[in-house]
C-alpha positions as CSV (number, residue, x, y, z in Angstrom):
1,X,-10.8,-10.6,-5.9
2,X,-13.0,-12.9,-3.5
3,X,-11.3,-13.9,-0.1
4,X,-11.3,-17.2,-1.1
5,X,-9.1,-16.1,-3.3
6,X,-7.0,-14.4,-1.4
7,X,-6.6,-17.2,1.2
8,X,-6.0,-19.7,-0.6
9,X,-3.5,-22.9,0.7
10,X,-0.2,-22.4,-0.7
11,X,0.2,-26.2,-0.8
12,X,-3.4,-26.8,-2.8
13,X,-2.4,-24.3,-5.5
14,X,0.9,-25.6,-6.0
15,X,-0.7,-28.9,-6.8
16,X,-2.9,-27.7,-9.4
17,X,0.2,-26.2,-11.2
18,X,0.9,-28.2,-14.4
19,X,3.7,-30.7,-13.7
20,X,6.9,-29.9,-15.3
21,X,8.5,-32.9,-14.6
22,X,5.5,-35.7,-14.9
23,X,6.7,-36.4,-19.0
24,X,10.6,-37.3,-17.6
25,X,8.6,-39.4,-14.5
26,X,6.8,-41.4,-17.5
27,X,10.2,-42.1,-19.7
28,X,12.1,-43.1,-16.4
29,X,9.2,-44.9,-15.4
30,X,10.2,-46.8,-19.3
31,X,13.5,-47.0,-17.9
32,X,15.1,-44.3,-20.2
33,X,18.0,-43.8,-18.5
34,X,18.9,-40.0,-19.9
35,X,15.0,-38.9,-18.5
36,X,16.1,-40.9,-15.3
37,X,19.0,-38.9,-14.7
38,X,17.3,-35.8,-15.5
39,X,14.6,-36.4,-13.2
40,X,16.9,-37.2,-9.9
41,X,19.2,-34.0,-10.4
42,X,15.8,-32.2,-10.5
43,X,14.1,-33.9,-7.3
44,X,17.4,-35.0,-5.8
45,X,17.7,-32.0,-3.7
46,X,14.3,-31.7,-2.4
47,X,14.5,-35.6,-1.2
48,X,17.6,-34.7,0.2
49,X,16.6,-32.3,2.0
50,X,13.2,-34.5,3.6
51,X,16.1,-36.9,4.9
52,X,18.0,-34.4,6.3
53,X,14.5,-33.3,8.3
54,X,13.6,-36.6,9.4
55,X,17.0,-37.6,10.3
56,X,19.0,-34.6,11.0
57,X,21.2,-32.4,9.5
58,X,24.6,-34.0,11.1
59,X,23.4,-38.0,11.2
60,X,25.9,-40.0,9.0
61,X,23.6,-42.1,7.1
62,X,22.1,-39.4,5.2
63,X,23.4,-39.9,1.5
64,X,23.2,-43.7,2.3
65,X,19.3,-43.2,3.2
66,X,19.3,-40.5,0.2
67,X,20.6,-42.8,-2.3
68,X,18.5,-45.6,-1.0
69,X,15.3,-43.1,-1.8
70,X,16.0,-41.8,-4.5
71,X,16.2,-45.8,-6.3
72,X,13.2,-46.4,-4.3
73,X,11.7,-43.2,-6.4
74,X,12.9,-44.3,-9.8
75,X,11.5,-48.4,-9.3
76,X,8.2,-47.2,-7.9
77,X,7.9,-44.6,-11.1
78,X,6.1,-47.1,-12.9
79,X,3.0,-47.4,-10.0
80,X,2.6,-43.6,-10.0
81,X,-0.3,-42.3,-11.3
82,X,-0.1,-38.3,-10.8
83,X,-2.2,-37.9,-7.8
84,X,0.4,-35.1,-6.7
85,X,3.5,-33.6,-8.7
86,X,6.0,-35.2,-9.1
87,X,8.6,-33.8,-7.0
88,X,6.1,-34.3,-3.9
89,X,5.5,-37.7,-4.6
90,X,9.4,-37.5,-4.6
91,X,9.0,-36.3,-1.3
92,X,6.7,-38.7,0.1
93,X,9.0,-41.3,-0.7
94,X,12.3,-39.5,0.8
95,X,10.2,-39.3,3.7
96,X,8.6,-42.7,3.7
97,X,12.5,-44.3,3.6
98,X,13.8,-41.9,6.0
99,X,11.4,-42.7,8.2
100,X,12.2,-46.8,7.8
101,X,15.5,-45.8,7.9
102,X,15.1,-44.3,11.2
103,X,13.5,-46.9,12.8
104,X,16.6,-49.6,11.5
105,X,19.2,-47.3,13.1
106,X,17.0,-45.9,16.2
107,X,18.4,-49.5,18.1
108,X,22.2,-48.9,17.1
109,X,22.5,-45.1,18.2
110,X,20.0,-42.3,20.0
111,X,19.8,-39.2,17.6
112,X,20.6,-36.1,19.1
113,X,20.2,-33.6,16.7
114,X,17.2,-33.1,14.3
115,X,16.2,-30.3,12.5
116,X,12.4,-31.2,12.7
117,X,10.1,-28.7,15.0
118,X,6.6,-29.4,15.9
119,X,5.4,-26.4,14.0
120,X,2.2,-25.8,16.6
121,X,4.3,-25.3,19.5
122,X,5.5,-21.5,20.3
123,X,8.3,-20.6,19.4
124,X,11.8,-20.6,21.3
125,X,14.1,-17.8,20.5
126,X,17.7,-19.7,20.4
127,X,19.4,-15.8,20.5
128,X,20.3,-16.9,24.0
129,X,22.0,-19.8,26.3
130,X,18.6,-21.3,27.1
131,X,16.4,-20.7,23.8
132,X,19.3,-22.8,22.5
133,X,19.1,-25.4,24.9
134,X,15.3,-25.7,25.1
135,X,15.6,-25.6,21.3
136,X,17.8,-28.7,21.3
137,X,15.5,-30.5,24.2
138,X,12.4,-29.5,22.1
139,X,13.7,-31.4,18.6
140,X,15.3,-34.4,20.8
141,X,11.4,-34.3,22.3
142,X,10.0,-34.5,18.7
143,X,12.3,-37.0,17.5
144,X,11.2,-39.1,20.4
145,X,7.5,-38.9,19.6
146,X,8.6,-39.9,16.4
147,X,10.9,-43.0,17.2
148,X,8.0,-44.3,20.1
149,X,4.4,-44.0,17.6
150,X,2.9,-46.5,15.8
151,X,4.4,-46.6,12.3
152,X,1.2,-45.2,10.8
153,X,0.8,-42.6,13.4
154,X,4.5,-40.9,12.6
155,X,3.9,-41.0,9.3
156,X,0.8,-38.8,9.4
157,X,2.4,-36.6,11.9
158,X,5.9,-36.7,9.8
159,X,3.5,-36.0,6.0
160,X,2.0,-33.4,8.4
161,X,4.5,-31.0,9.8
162,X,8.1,-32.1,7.6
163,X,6.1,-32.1,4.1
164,X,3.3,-30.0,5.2
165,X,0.5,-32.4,3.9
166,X,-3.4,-31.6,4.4
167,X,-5.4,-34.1,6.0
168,X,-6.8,-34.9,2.9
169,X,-3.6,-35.2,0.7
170,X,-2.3,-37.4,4.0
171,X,-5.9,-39.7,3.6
172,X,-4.9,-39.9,-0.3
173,X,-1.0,-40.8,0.3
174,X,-1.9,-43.7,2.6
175,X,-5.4,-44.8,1.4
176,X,-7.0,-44.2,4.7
177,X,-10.1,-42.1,5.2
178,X,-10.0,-38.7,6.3
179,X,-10.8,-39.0,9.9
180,X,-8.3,-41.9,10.5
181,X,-5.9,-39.4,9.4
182,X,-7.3,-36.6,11.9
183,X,-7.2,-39.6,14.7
184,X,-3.4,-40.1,14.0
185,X,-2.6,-36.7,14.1
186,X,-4.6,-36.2,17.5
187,X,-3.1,-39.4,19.0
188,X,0.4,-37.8,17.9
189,X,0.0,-34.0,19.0
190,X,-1.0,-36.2,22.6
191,X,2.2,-38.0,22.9
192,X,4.2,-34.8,22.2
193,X,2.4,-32.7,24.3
194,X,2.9,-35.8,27.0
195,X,6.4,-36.1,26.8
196,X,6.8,-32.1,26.7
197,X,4.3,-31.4,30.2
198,X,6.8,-34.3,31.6
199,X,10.0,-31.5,31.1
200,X,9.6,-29.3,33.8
201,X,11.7,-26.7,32.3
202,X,10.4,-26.8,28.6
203,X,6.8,-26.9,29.4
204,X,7.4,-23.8,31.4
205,X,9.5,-22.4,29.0
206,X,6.7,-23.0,26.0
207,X,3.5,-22.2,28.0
208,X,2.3,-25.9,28.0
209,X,-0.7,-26.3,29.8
210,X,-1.8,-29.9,30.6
């Protein structure tokens, strides 16, 4: 077996799995309500779970913003046209409403808790006092960067690190070219590492060099 092989992207292989679920995405997307049904209980915990990332695991608008994507799903069933599986384009539009979402209720309350984590940052043991702390400080930090980008530039950074999305797949969600995509991502890895080197105690604490 070649290295290529053996190295291969976890994410690129799953995409070239056949798609279980793309014949009940084609009856709901006929508005067969029984395939409809089907199809939620199958993606429904997946999209769940994006909200949950994007908004965080104790904010109390998360079935609201579930339920909200999942009906967003289902009505834009009948524009897709299998450029990914099903269950990620699922995904993408758990994460594309949670994400709206966010932005509505950013103005009526700060979020304090989110289970998203810049995954290029070194890690933070939270088995003590302070890792749990500078844990907390370093997803309030991320949530930030989120709430403060450019719509565009959150959502490549969001596709990025909460759905794990290659530049490429990132370029094909949102019709842009591959090196607008890489722009976004630089301009967003910037502002994080910005507002990180500002917290005297978390840059030391993660070895952020500026």
């Amino acid at each position: 077996m070649g290295k290529a092989e053996t190295t291969a992207d976890p994410v690129t292989s799953a995409a070239r799995r056949p798609d279980e679920l793309l014949a009940l995405a084609r009856s709901a997307a006929e508005r067969d309500a029984t395939a409809a049904s089907t199809l939620v209980l199958q993606v429904g915990g997946a999209m769940l779970s994006t909200v949950r990332q994007v908004l965080g695991p104790h904010h109390p608008e998360i079935e609201d913003v579930t339920q909200e994507a999942v009906i967003a799903f289902l009505n834009s069933l009948k524009d897709f046209r299998g450029e990914c599986s099903t269950r990620r384009y699922a995904q993408r539009v758990a994460l594309f409403t949670a994400l709206d979402a966010r932005r509505r209720l950013v103005a009526q309350r700060r979020l304090i808790d989110s289970d998203q984590v810049m995954e290029d940052l070194p890690a933070v043991s939270p088995s003590t006092p302070l890792g749990d702390a500078l844990s907390a400080r370093r997803r309030e930090i991320v949530r930030k960067v989120l709430d403060s980008l450019p719509d565009v530039i959150a959502q490549a950074l969001a596709l990025h690190f909460v759905l794990g999305y290659t530049v490429d797949e990132i370029a094909s969600a949102t019709s842009s070219p591959p090196n607008t995509i890489w722009s976004r991502l630089r301009l967003g890895k910037q502002a994080l590492r910005r507002l990180v080197a500002a917290d005297s105690q978390l840059s030391e604490a993660l070895g952020v060099d500026e």
